[in-house]
C-alpha positions as CSV (number, residue, x, y, z in Angstrom):
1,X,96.7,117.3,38.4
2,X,98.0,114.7,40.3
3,X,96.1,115.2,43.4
4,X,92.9,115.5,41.2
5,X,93.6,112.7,39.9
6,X,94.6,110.2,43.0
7,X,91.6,112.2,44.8
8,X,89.2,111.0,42.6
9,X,88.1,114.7,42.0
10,X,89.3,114.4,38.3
11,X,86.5,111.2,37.7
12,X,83.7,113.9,38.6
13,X,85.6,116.8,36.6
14,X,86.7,114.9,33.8
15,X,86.1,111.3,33.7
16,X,87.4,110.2,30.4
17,X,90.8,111.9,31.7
18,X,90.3,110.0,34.8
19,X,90.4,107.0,32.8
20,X,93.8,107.7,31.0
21,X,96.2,104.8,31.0
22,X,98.9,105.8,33.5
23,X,102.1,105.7,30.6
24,X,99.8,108.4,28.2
25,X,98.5,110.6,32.1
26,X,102.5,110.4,33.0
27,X,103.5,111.7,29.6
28,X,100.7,114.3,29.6
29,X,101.2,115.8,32.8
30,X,104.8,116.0,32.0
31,X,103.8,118.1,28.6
32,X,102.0,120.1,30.8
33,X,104.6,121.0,33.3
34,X,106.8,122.0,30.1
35,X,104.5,125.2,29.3
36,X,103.9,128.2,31.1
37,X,101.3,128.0,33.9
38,X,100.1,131.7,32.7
39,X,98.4,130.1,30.1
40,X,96.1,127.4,31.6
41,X,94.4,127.0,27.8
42,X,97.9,125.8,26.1
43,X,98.0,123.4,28.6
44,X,94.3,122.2,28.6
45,X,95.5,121.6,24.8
46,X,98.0,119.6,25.5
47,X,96.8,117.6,28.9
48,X,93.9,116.5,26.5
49,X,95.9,116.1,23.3
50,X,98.3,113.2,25.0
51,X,96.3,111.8,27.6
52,X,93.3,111.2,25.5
53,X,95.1,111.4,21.6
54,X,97.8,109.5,22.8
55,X,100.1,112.2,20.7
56,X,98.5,111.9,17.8
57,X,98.7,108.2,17.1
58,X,96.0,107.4,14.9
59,X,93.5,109.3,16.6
60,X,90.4,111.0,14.7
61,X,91.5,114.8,15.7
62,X,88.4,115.8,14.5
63,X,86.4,113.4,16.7
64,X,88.8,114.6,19.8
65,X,87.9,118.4,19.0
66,X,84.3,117.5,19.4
67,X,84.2,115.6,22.3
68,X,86.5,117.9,24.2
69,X,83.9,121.1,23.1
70,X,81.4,118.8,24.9
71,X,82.8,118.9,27.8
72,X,84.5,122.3,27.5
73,X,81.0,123.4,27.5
74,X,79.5,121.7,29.8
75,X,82.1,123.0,32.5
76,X,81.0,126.3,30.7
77,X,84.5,127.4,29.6
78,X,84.3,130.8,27.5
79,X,83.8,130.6,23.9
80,X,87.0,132.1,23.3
81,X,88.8,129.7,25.4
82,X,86.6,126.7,23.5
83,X,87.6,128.0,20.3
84,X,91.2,128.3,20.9
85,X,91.6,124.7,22.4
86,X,89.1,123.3,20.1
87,X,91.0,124.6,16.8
88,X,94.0,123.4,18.4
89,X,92.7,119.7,19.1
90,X,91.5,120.0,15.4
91,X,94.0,121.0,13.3
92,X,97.2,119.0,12.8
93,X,99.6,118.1,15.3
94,X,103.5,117.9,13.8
95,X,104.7,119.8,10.6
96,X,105.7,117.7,7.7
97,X,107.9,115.3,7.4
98,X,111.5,116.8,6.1
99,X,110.9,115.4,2.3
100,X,107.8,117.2,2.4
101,X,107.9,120.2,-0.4
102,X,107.9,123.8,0.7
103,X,104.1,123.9,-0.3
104,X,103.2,121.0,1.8
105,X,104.7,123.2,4.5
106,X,102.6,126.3,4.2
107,X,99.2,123.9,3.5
108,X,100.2,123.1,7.4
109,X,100.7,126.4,8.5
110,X,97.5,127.2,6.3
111,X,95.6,124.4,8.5
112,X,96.8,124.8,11.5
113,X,95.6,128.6,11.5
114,X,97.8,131.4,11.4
115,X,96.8,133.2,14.7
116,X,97.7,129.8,15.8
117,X,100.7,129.3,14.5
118,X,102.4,130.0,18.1
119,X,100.7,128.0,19.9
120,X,101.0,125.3,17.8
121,X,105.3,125.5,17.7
122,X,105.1,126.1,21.3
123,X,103.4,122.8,22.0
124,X,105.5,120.7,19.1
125,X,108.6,122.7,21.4
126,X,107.1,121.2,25.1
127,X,106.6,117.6,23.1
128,X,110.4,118.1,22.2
129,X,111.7,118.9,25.0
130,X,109.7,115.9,27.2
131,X,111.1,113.5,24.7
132,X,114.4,114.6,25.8
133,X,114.9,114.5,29.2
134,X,113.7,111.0,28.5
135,X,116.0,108.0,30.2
136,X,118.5,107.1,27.9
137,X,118.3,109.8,25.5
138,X,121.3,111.2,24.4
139,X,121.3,114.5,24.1
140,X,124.3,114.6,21.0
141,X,122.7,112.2,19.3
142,X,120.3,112.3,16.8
143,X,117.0,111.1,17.6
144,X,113.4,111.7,16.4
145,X,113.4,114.5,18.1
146,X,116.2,116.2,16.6
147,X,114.4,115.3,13.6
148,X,111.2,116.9,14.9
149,X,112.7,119.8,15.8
150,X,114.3,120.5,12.1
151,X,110.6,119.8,10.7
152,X,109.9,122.8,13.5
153,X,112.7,124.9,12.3
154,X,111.7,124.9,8.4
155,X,108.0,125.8,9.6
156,X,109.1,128.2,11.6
157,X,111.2,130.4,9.0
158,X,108.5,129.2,6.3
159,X,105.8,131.2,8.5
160,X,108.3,134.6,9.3
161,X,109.1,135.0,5.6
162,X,105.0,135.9,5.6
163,X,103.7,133.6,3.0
164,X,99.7,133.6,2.3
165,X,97.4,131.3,4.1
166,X,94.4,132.3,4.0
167,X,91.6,133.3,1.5
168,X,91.9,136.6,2.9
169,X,95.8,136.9,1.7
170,X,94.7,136.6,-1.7
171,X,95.4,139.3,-4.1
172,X,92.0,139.2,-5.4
173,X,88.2,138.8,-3.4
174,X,84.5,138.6,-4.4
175,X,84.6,142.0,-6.2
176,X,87.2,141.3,-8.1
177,X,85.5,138.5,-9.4
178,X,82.4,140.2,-9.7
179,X,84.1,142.9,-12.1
180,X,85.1,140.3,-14.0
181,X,81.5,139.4,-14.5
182,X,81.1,136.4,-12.4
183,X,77.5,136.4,-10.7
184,X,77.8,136.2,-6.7
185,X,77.0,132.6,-5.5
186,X,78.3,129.6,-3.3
187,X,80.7,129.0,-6.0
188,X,82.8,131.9,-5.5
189,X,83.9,130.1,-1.8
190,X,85.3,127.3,-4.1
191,X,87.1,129.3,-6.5
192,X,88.8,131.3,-3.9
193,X,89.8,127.9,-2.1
194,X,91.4,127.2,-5.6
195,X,93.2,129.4,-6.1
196,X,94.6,129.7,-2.6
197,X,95.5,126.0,-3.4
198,X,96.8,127.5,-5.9
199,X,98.8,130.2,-4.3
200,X,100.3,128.1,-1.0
201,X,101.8,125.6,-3.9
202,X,103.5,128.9,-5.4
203,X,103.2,132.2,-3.8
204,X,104.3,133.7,-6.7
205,X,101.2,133.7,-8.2
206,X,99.4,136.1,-5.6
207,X,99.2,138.9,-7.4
208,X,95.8,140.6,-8.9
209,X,96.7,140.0,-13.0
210,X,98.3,136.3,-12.2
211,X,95.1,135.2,-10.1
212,X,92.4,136.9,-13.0
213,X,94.5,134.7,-15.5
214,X,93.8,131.7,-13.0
215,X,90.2,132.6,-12.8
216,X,89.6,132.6,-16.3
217,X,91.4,129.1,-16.8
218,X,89.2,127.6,-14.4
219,X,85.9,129.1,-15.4
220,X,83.5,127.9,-18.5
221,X,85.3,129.8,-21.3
222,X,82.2,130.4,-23.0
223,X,80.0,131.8,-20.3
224,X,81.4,134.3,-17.7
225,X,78.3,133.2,-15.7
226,X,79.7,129.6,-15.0
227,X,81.1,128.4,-11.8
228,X,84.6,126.9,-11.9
């Protein structure tokens, strides 16, 4: 990266790289170095994510995951591969502060994907470890990152004890809600959102008889026919 870089290679490749002040392109490439070389993707994700996001600081994530799928396909990078660093770039970077409540927890894991989950922790793990062997750091102290990495930890056990995530986790699905006389429509999208909402705040709640009584609090009470 370093050669492309001093080359002048990396202004044709990847110009907006290229143009990286040297503090953020010194901190990437040091990310980068941190994870494995068998997976060139991870570390796309996170050459792009500091040199260009400057860590997360403010940036628009959103607006990074676009322009990078720009590019990514201009260099005609498979979909697979622009899908993986693009959801990446896109979802959130560092799990929640440690006040956070265990529900703000699993709405992370929930947005940050949970196929990956992995990737994610690996890449919160390389930022970790850079901050580290920084000068001056002291490694019995307790800096941010120590902080960081206990925000890591919780997300970490939060995700093995196999909470639900996604819409598809639910207890219930379209049928169900069609037996229980709803007519098929957009709105069913929303009310499944709702009560995953629902269900990431308390897990509890995901089963078929506690989600049906959810249902029929948020639909019209005097037509079945009504949307939430």
């Amino acid at each position: 990266l370093e050669l492309y870089r001093a080359s002048g290679a990396l202004d044709r490749v990847a110009p907006a790289l290229a143009a990286a002040p040297d503090p953020l392109w010194s901190a990437a490439v040091d990310r980068v170095a941190r994870l494995s070389p068998d997976d060139p993707v991870l570390r796309t994700v996170a050459l792009v994510e500091v040199a260009l996001g400057g860590d997360g600081g403010g940036v628009d994530r959103t607006a990074l995951a676009e322009g990078v799928a720009t590019w990514m396909r201009g260099l005609r990078f498979s979909n697979a591969d622009m899908d993986r660093t693009v959801g990446l770039l896109a979802g959130p970077g560092l799990p929640p502060e440690a006040d956070a409540s265990d529900g703000d927890v699993r709405r992370w894991l929930a947005a940050v994907g949970p196929e990956q989950v992995a990737d994610r922790v690996r890449l919160v793990e390389a930022a970790i470890e850079s901050a580290s062997d920084r000068p001056g750091h002291d490694p019995a102290g307790d800096g941010p990152e120590s902080a960081v990495r206990a925000r890591l930890d919780r997300a970490r056990a939060e995700f093995a004890a196999g909470p639900p995530l996604t819409v598809g986790d639910l207890a219930i699905g379209g049928r169900d809600l069609i037996r229980l006389g709803l007519k098929p429509g957009p709105h069913f999208g929303e009310l499944l959102d709702r009560l995953l909402e629902r269900v990431l705040e308390d897990p509890r709640l995901n089963t078929a008889d506690a989600l049906v009584a959810e249902v029929e609090r948020m639909v019209d009470p005097e037509s079945t026919d009504a949307g939430p």
